[in-house]
N, C-alpha and C positions, 0 to 999 in steps of 0.2 A: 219418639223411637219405638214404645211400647206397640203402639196404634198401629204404625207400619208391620211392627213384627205381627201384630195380630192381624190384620188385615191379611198379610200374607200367608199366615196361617191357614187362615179360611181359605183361601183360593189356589193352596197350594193343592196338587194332585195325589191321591194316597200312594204309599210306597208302595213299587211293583216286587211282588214276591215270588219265588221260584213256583209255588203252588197256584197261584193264577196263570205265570204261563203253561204249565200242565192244564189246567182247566180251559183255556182259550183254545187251545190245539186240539181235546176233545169233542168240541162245538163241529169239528168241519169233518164231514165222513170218510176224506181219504188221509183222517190220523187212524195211525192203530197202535195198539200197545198190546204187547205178549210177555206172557209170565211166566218165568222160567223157573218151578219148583227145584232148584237145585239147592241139594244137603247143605248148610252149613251157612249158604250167601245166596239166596234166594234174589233175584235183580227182575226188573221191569225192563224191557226192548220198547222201545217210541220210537215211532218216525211219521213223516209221511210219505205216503204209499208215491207219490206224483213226482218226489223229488228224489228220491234216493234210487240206486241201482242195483234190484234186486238181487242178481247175479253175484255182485262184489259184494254185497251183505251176506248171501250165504255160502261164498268159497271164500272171504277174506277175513269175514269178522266171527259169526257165530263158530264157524270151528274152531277158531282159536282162545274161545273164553275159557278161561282158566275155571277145571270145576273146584279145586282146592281153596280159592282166592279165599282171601276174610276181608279184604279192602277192595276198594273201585281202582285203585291203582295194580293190584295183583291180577283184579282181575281181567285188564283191557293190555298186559304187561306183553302179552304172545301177539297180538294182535299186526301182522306183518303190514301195518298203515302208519302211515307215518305223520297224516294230520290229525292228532290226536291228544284230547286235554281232558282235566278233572275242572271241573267251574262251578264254583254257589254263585255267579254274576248271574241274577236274573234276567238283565236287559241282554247279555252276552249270549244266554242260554235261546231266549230267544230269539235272537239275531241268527244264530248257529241252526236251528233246526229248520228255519226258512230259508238257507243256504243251502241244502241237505246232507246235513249231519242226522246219525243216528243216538238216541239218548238211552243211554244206562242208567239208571239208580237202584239202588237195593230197595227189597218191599219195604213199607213202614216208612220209610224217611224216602223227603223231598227236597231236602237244602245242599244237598250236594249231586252232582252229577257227572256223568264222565259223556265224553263229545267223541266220536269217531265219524270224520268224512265219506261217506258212501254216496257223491254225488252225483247224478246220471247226466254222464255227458252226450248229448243230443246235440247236434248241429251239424252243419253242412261241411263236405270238405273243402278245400282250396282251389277253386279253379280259376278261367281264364277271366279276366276284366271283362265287367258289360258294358260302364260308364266310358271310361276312360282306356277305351279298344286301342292297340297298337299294331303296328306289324311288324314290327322289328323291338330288341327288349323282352325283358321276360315273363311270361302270362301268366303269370299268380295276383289275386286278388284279397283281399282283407276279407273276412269270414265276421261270423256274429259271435265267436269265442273269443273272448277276452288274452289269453294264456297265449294261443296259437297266433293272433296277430302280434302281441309282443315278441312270440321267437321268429316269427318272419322279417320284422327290423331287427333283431338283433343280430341273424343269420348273416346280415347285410351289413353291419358295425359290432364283428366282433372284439369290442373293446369295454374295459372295466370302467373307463370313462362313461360311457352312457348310464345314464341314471335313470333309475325306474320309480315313483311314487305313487304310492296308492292312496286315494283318496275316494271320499264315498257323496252319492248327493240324492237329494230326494227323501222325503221324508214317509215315504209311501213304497215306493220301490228300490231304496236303499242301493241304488246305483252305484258299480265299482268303478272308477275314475282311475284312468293311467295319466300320469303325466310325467312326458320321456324331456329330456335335455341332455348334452353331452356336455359333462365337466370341465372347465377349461379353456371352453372356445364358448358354449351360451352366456350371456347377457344375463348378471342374479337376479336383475332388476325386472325383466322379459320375466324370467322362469317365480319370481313373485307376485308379480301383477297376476298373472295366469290363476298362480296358488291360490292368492286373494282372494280372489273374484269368484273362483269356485267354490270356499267355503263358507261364504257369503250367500249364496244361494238358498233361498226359502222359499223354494216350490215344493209341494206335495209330490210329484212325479217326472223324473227324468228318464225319456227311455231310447233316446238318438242323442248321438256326437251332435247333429245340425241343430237338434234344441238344445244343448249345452249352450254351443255359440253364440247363436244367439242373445243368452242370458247372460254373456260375458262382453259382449262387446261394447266398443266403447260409444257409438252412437247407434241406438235400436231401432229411431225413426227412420232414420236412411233406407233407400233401395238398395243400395250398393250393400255386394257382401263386404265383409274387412277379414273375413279370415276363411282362408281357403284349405276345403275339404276333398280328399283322395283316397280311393281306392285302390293305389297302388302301392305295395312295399317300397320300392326302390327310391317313390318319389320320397317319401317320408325319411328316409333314409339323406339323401341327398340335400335335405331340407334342413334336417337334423346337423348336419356336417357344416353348412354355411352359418350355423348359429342359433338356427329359428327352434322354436318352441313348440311343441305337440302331446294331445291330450285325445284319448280313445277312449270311449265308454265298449262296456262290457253288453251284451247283445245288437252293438250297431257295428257295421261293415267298412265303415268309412273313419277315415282319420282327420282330424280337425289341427290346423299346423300356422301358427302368424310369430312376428307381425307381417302383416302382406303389403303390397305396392297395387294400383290398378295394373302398372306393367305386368304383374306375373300374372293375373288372371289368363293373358292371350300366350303364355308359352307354354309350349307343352315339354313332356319330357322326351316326347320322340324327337326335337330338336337338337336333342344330344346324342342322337345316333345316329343324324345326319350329317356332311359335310355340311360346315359353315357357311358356303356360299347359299346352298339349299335352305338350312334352317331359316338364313337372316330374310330369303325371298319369303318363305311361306310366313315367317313373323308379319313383316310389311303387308303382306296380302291377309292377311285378318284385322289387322286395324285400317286397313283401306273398305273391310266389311262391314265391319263396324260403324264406319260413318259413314258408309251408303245405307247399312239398315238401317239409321237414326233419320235421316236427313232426304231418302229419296221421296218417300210419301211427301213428306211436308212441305218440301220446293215444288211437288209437282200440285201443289194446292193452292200454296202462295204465287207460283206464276201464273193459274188459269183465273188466280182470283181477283188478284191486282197489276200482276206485271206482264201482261200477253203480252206486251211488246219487245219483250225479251226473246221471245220463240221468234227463231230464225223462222224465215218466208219458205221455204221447202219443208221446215217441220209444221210448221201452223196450219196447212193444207192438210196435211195426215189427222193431226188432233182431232180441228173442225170436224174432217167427215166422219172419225170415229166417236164424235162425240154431239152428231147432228140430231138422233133419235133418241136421246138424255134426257130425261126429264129435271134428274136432280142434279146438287149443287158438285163442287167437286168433292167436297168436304162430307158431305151425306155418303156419295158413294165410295168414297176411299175408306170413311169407319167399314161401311157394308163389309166391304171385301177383306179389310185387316181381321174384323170381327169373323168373318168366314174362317178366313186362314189359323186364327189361335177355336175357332170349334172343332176343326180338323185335327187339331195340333192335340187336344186337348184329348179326344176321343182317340186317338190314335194310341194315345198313352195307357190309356186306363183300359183299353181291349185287350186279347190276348196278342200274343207277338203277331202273330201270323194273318189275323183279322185285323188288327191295327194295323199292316203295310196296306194289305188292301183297301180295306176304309180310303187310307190317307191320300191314295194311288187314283183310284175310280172316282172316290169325292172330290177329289180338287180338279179331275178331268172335266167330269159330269155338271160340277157347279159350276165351274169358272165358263166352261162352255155356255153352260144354258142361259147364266146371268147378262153375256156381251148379246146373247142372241136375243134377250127379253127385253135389253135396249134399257138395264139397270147398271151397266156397268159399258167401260171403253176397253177396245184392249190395249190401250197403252196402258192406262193401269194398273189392268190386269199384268202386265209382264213386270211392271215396277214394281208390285205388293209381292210380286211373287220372286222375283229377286232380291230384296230386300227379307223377304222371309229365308230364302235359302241363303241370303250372307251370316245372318245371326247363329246357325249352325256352326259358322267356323268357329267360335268358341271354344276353347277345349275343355272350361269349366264350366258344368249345368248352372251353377248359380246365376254367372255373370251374365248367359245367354239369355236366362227369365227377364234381368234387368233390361238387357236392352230391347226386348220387348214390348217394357210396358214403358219403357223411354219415349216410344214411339208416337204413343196418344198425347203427351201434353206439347209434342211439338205439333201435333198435327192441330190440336185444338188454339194455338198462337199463331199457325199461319193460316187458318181460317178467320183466325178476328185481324190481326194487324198484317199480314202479309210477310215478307221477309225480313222488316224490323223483328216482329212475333219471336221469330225463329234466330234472331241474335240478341232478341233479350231473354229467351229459356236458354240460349247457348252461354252469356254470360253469367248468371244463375245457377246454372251446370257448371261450371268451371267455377265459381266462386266455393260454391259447396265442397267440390273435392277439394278446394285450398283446405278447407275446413275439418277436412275430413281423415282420421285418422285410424291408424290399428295398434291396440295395443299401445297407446300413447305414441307411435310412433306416424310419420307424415307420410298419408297416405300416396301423395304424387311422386315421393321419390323414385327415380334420382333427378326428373324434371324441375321439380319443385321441394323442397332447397336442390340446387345444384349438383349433382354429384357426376364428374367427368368420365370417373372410373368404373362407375358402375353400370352407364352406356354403354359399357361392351358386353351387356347382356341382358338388353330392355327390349330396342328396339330391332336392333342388332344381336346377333350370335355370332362371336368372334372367336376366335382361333382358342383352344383351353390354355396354350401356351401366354396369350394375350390376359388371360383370369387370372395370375398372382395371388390377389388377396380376394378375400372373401368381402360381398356387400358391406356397405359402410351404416346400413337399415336397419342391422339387429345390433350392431356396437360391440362385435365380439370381441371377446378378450383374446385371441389369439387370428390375426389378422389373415397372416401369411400362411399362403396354401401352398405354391413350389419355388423353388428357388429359380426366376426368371430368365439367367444366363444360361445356369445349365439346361434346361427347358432347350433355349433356343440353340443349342449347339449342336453342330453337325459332324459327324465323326465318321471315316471312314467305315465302310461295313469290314474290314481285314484288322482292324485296329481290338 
């Protein structure tokens, strides 16, 4: 036991002192410290210059220092702010002045300080969604302020049940972590796994909600996301109310909210300002996209590569001539042109708005022409690569659209070696995995897989709100029941 303690001795790190962090904050040019010859209580002013807000430093705090004071407490007493403390914590001291706190202490002595908040709030106002665009619903967006996206969901659940905890990550960038639940109706279990797993985090640097997730979820090697990310209040809101769990970092814009289903990835929230009949078609028609984006490449390589006999006698006359003057295989030129399409894709993103439509516009005109003329590519498919590319747009969430993107290379590369067996043994594979595949402990394919009857009235389908009762059976909330079904369904004269 001696051995251990001394060992640990040796290796332990010297103790941090309030005088070293004064000394560390010296080293960087934009700290400064002013010294206030004032009778009686002479005090030092620190900050630095980058973080604090000049203005509210000298109308809220310097006038109001007390010149009588004989204490740090007398003298910060007038002080009309209200984040404000006396601290010898030296790890707290400097926590607080990288925050942008302003520091007092009297000349001569360094073991005590007084903390006043002068932090310069910088960032963007609220506007309309860029991600997740709607046209009906309300166009407010999540911002990079921590404070102002919490009172945007709250504005939306004015209620004392919703719970706010602060949590911090990053051992570098010392990241503010919100993680919201409503009391009552969340799952403890959901809203600790969450907890958990965030304060378990030993990265140097968190500085986005999407890298949090990441670091939280329950399988990291997977393509598939398991926890879905929004820019919208309303959604979080709505999210928040069925049960589910959500967590915002402080400089990112986006909110991070599970456990998820693969079904929610393809709904969007404008489904609920549709009639039902409408929502439940455009649902159906995005996972009808979905498997045409995964699957038309790859059948149209497995059939010219082993099953031509399948191409009807009126289509195989078309093929043939467009694909007389071909040099390469089907498999060659369908990477080609998939490869074209995500460099378009790719480049369209990372230009400015307005260059990136054009890029995307003239280049896919200009190349897809030139390529069927150069006798490197057919245009049948050409029309397939490029259908297939405009289905995987229908997505409503960026994540899931990436996925099924790069889905698309390892079917294409299985129906180039074994033909349509290829393409039902990565489709078995694929469907084994998402068996496997979970959020948050909880089963990723619900309510397909385990069972859930009830909760098919809003997968694949969007049914009547009257038809909703209870809330999903995927986050296990404690309070099930949403309206009381009869009354719901009752019809009342309008005289009555």
């Amino acid at each position: 036991m001696f051995f251990k303690w001394l060992l640990n001795q040796m290796h332990a790190k010297p103790k941090l002192t309030v005088a070293d962090v004064l000394s560390q904050c010296k080293q960087s040019n934009d700290y400064t410290e002013f010294l206030n010859h004032q009778k009686g209580f002479p005090y030092i002013l620190s900050y630095y210059e980058t973080l604090i807000d000049a203005d509210r430093l000298n109308q809220d705090v310097t006038p109001y220092l007390k010149k009588e004071a004989k204490t740090l407490e007398e003298l910060i007493e007038d002080v009309p702010i209200q984040n404000k403390e006396i601290s010898d914590d030296p790890q707290q001291i400097k926590t607080k002045v990288m925050q942008g706190f302003v520091l007092l202490r009297k000349k001569g002595e360094g073991h005590e300080v007084a903390l006043i908040e002068v932090t310069m709030d910088s960032g963007r106002e609220v506007q309309r969604p860029e991600v997740e665009f709607s046209v009906s619903g309300p166009q407010e967006s999540f911002v990079e302020a921590l404070q102002i996206n919490i009172n945007l969901i709250r504005k939306r659940l004015p209620m004392p049940q919703l719970k706010v905890e602060q949590l911090t990550v990053g051992q570098l960038t010392k990241t503010k972590v919100a993680l919201l639940y409503i009391e009552g109706i969340a799952n403890e279990e959901n809203v600790n796994t969450i907890r958990q797993r965030i304060d378990k985090i030993e990265f140097d640097q968190v500085i986005d909600s999407n890298s949090l997730a990441q670091m939280i979820t329950d399988k990291s090697l997977s393509i598939f996301p398991q926890l879905i990310n929004t820019e919208r209040p309303e959604r979080v809101a709505a999210v928040l109310a069925e049960g589910k769990v959500a967590f915002l970092c402080d400089g990112s814009p986006e909110v991070i909210f599970g456990p998820s289903t693969l079904v929610e990835f393809f709904s969007s929230l404008e489904d609920y300002y549709l009639t039902w009949q409408i929502a439940t078609f455009v649902r159906l028609l995005r996972f009808f996209s979905l498997t045409f984006s995964v699957l038309a490449t790859p059948v149209y390589i497995a059939v010219l590569t082993f099953h031509y006999e399948l191409i009807p006698k009126d289509l195989l006359a078309t093929i043939i001539a467009s694909r007389s003057n071909i040099p390469l295989p089907p498999f060659i030129e369908a990477i080609i042109l998939e490869l074209t399409i995500e460099l378009l894709r790719e480049a369209g993103a990372r230009l400015p708005t307005r260059i990136g439509q054009t890029i995307g516009i003239v280049g896919g005109i200009v190349i897809g022409q030139a390529s069927v003329e150069a006798g490197l590519t057919s245009n049948v498919l050409l029309i397939i690569v490029a259908l297939a590319a405009l289905a995987s747009f229908t997505t409503p969430v960026y994540q899931m659209g990436n996925t099924i993107r790069l889905l698309r290379f390892p079917f294409m590369i299985a129906a180039a070696a074994l033909g349509l067996v290829g393409i039902t043994v990565c489709t078995i594979y694929l469907i084994v995995h998402l068996l496997r595949l979970t959020s948050l402990g909880r089963p990723y394919l619900q309510p397909i897989y385990p069972f859930r009857f009830k909760d098919l009235r809003d997968a694949f389908v969007r049914m009547p709100f009257s038809w909703m009762a209870e809330r999903p059976q995927l986050t296990r909330p404690k309070d099930r029941g949403r309206l009381n079904f009869f009354r719901a369904n009752e019809r009342r004269d309008i005289d009555e």
